[in-house]
C-alpha positions in Angstrom: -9.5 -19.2 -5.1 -6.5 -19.6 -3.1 -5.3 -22.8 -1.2 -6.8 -22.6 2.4 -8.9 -19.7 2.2 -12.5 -19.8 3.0 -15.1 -19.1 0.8 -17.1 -17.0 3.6 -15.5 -14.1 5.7 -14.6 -14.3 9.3 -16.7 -12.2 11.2 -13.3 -10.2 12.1 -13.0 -9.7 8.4 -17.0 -8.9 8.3 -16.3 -6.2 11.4 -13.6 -4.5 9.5 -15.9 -3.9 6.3 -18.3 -2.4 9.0 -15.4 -0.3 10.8 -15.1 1.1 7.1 -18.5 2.0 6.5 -18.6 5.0 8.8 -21.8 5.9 7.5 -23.6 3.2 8.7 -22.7 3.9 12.6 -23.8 7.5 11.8 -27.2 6.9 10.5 -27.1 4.5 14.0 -26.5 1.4 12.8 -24.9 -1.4 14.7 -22.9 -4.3 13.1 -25.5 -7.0 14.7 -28.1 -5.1 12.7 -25.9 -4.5 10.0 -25.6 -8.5 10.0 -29.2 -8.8 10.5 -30.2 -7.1 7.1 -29.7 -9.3 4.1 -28.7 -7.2 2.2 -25.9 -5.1 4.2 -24.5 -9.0 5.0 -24.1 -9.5 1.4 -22.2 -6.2 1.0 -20.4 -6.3 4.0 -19.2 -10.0 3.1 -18.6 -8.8 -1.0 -16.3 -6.0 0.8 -14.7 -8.8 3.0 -13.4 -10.5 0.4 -12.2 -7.7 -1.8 -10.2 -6.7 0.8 -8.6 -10.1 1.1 -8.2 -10.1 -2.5 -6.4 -6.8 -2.6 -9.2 -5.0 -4.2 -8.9 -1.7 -2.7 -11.4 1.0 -4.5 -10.2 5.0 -4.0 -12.4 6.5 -1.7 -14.4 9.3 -3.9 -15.9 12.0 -0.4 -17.3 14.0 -3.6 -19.9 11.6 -3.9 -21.3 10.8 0.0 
């Protein structure tokens, strides 16, 4: 890990993996819930630090 960098995401950096999720605010999802549910947390963090790490994954619409 980088000097200085948190282990955990921001919740700025935990809202931005949500703002690029688009599904989950179409199936009515909000990011308190999305925070709420365990499991979406975990993702949503995972996703937080990929991003921060450069990991950027091509989007593939063929598969949603």
């Amino acid at each position: 890990m980088h000097k200085g960098m948190s282990t955990e995401p921001t919740t700025a950096e935990l809202r931005e993996s949500f703002n690029r999720a688009p599904l989950m605010r179409f199936s009515g999802w909000t990011f308190d819930r999305a925070c709420a549910a365990p499991l979406i947390l975990w993702a949503l963090k995972k996703s937080a630090l990929a991003r921060r790490r450069g990991v950027h994954h091509p989007s593939q619409g063929s598969l949603i």
